[in-house]
N, C-alpha and C positions, 0 to 999 in steps of 0.2 A: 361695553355695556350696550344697552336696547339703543335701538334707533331712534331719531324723535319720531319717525313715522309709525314705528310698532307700538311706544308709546301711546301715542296720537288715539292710531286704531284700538286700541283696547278701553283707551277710557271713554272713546265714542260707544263702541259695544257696549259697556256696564252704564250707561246714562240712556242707552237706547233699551236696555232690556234684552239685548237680543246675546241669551247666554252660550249659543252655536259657534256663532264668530268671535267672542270672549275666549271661549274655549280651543279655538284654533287659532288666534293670534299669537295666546298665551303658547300656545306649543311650537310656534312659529319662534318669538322669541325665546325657548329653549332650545330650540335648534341655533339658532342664531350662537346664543350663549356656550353651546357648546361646540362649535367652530372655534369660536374665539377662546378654547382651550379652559374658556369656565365650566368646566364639568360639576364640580359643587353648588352652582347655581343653577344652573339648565337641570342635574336632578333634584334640584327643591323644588322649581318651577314643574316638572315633569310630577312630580310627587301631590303637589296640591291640586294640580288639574285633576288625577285621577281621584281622587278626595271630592272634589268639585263634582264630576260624573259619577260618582256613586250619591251624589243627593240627587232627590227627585226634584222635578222641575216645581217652581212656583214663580209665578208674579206678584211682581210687589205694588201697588196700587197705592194712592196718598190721596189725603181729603183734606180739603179747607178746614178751620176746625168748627166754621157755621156746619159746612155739609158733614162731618162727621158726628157733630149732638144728632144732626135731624136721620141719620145712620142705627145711632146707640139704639134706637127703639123698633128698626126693623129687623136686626139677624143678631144671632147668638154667634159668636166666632169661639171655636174649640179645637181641641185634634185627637181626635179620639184614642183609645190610648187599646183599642181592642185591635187586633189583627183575625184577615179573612180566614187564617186556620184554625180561630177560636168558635168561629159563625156555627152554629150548629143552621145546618142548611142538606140538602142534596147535594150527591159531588155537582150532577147537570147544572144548578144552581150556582154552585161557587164557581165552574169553571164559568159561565157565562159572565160572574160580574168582574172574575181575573181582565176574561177577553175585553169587556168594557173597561177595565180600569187602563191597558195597555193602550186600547184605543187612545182614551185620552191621553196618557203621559206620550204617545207617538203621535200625537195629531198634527205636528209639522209638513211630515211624513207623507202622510195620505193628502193632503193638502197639496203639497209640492207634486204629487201624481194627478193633479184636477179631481179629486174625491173630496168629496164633504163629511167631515168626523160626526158622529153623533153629537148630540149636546142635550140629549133630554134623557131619563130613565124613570120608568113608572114603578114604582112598587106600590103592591094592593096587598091587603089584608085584616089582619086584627088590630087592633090599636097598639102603637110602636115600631110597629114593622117598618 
């Protein structure tokens, strides 16, 4: 079985947020597991990681439940259920907000290069836009 240190590290990662080194532990102890001749578990563990990277990144955030009423009346939280190939748009248009959207889901990335990701985008137009 896992080590208490591989243990250890992974439920530090999932309490810190930090889903890179989750995701490399986890594969860490697949490796491990599969040394030690458990190959039925090192490919479950291998199987869910990549289940795991095919979701996109999010952070999960929690609120007192004072500061969450005083929350309910600032933002609307949803997920829109439309996709950018439905956008009726320009391609120059769609390809630009793809390129922002990767920006952001790879902002580690450029980060870890000494670059600063975007974090603003202006849309102008007719009402709804």
């Amino acid at each position: 079985m896992a080590t208490a240190m591989q243990v250890t590290a992974l439920i530090r990662a999932f309490h810190e947020n930090d889903r890179d080194r989750f995701i490399t532990t986890a594969l860490q102890l697949a490796a491990h597991e599969a040394r030690n001749g458990h190959g039925a578990v090192a490919h479950e563990i291998q199987r869910l990681v990549t289940n795991l990277q095919d979701q996109p990144k999010a952070k999960l955030h929690s609120f007192t439940t004072p500061e969450k009423s005083l929350l309910d009346d600032l933002a609307i939280i949803f997920k829109p259920e439309e996709r950018i190939g439905e956008l009726v748009a320009t391609a120059h248009l769609k390809e630009q907000l793809k390129r922002f959207l990767l920006e952001y889901r790879e902002r580690a990335k450029i980060v870890a290069h000494g670059l600063s990701p975007r974090r603003k985008a202006l849309f102008a137009g007719v009402p709804g836009t």
